[in-house]
C-alpha positions as CSV (number, residue, x, y, z in Angstrom):
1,X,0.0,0.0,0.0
2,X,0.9,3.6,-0.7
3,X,-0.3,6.7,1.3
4,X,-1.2,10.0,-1.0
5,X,-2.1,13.0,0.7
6,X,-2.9,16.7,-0.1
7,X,-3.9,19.2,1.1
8,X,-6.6,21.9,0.4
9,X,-6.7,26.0,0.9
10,X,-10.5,25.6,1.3
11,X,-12.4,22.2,3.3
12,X,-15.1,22.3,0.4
13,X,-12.1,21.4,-2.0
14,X,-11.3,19.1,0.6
15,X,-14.5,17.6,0.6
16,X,-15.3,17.2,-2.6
17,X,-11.8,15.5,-2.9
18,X,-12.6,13.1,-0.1
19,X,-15.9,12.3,-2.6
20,X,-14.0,11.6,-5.1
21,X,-11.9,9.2,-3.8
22,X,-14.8,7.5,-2.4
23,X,-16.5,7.3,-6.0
24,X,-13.3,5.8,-7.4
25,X,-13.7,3.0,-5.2
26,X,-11.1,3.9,-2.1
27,X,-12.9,2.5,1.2
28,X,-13.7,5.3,3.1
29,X,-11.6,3.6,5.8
30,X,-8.5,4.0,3.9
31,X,-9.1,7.5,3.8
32,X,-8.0,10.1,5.8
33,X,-9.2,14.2,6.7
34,X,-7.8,16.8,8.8
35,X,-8.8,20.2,9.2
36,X,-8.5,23.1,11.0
37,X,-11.5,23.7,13.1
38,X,-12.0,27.3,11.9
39,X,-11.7,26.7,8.8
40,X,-15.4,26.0,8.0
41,X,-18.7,27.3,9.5
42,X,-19.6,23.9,8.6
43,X,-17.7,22.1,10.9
44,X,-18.9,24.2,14.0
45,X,-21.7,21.4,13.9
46,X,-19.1,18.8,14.5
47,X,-18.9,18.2,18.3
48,X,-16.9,15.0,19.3
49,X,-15.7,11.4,18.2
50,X,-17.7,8.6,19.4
51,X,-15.5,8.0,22.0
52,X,-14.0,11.6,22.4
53,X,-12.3,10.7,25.7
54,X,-9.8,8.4,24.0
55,X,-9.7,9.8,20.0
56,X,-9.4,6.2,19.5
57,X,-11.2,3.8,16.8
58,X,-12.2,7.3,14.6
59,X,-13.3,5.5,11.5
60,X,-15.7,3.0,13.5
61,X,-18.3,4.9,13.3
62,X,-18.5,5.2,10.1
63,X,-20.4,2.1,9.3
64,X,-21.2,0.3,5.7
65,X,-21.8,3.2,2.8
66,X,-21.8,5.9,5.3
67,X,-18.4,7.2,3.9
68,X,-16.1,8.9,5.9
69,X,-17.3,12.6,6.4
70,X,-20.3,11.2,7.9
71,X,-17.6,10.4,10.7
72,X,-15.8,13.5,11.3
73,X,-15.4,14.7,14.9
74,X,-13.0,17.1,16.9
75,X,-9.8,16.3,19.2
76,X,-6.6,18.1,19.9
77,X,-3.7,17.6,17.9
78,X,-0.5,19.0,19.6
79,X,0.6,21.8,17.4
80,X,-2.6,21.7,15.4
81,X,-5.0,22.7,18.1
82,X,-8.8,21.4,17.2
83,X,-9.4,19.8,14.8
84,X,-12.0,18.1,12.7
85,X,-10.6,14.9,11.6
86,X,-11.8,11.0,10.7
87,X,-9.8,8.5,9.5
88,X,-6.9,6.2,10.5
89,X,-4.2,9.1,9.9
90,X,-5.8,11.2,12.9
91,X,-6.3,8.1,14.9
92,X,-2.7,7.6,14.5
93,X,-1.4,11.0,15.1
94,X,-3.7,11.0,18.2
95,X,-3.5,7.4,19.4
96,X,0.1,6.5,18.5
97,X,2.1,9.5,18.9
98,X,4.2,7.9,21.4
99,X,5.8,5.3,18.3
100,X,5.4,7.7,15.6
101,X,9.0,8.6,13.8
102,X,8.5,12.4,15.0
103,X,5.6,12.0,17.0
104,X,1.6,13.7,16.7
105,X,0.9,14.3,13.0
106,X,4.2,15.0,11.3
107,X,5.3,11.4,12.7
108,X,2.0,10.1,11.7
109,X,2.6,11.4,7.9
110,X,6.3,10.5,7.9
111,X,5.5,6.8,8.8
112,X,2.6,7.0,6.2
113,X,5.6,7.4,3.5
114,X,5.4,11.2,3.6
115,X,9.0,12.9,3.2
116,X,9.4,14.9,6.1
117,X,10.0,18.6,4.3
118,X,6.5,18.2,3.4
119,X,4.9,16.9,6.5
120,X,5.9,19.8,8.1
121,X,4.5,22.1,5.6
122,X,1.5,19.9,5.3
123,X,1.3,20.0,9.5
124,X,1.8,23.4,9.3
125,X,-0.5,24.3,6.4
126,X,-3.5,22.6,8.5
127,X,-2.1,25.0,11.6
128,X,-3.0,27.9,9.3
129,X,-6.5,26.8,8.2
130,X,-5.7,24.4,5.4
131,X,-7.2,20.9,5.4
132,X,-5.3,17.3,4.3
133,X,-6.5,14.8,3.1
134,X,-4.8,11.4,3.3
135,X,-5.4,7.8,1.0
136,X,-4.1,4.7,1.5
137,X,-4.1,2.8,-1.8
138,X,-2.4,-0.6,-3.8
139,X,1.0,0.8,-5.0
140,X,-0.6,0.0,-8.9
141,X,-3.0,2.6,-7.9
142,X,-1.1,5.2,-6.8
143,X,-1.0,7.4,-9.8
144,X,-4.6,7.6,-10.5
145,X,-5.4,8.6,-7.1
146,X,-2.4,11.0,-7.4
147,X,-4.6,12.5,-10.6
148,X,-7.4,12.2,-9.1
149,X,-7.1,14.6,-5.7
150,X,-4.7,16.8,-8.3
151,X,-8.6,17.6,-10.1
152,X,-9.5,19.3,-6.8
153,X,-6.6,22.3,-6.5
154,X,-4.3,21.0,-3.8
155,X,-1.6,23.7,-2.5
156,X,2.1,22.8,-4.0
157,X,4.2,21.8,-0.9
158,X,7.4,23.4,-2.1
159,X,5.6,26.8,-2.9
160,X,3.7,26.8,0.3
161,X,7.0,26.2,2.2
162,X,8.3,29.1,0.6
163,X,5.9,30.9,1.5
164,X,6.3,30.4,5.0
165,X,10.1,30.5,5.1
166,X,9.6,34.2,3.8
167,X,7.1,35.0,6.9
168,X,10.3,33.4,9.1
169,X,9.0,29.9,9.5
170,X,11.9,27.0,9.8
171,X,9.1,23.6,10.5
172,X,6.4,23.0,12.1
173,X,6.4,23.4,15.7
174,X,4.0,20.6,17.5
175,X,4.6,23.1,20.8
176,X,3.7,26.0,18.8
177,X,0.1,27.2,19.9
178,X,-2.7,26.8,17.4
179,X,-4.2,29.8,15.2
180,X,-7.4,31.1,16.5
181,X,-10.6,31.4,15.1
182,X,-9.7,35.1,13.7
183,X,-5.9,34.0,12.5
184,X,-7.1,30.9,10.2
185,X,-9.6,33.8,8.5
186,X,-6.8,35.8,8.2
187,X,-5.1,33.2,6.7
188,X,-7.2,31.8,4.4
189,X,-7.8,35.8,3.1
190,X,-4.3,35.9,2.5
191,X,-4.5,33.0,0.1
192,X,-7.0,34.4,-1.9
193,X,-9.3,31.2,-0.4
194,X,-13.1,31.1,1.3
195,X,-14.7,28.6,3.5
């Protein structure tokens, strides 16, 4: 299996990624999304995981053909703040932080075959408002699920770190502490980007 992630300026790219993927025929438990919780009025809906006192077993609730946004809930990510997450990605960043290569969600992404230049800026982009999404798919399959979350505008790593690195940034910082409500907007304005 191969991990592909992304990640999206707005959550209703995000979403409609996550759709995608499900039409294509990815399980919905092999699929992963994180997002800043300011970064939809959507998600202010969204209270808590089934078992919110543990973060653990996110994507059981998900249940046959209910696909995975039907399972989204909130929890604390060290760096990240809230979030709204499902999927085995935030189970792992919350659940197994302890054996991840660089701990929370930047191990989480690095053990998922992400390089770790861009787990950082993909941590960091979610910090600021952005929200990933995560598959894990046959190796053979790779490429078309590559083209397939490319359809929905993802942000270009390398630009986006550049971007940062202007503003001062080095990586991300899991004891950094997380954007508020009024940062993220300011963010996202920034970027040109809406809910």
């Amino acid at each position: 299996m191969k991990t592909v992630s992304r990640i999206y300026d707005t959550h209703a790219d995000a979403r409609a990624a996550v759709g995608a993927l499900e039409a294509s025929g990815v399980p919905s438990r092999d699929i992963s999304l994180v997002a800043n919780k300011c970064v939809s009025a959507e998600l202010d809906a969204v209270d808590k995981f089934p078992d919110a006192a543990t973060g653990i077993g996110l994507g059981t609730a998900l249940g046959g053909g209910a696909g995975l946004l039907a399972g989204l809930g909130i929890l604390t990510i060290p760096g990240l703040g809230l979030v709204v997450a499902a999927g085995w990605l935030a189970s792992i960043a919350v659940g197994a932080a302890a054996g991840a290569a660089a701990g929370g969600i930047v191990g989480a992404l690095i053990d998922a075959g992400l390089p770790k230049e861009h787990a950082d800026v993909y941590s960091e982009a979610v910090r600021r408002g952005c929200t990933l999404v995560s598959a894990r798919v046959p190796d053979n399959e790779s490429a078309s699920i590559q083209a397939t979350l490319d359809r929905y505008g993802p942000v270009d790593p390398v630009q986006r770190a550049s971007d940062y690195r202007r503003d001062g940034w080095t990586c991300f910082d899991p004891k950094a502490a997380a954007y508020t409500p009024s940062e993220t907007e300011i963010e996202r304005i920034r970027r040109g980007g809406t809910a």
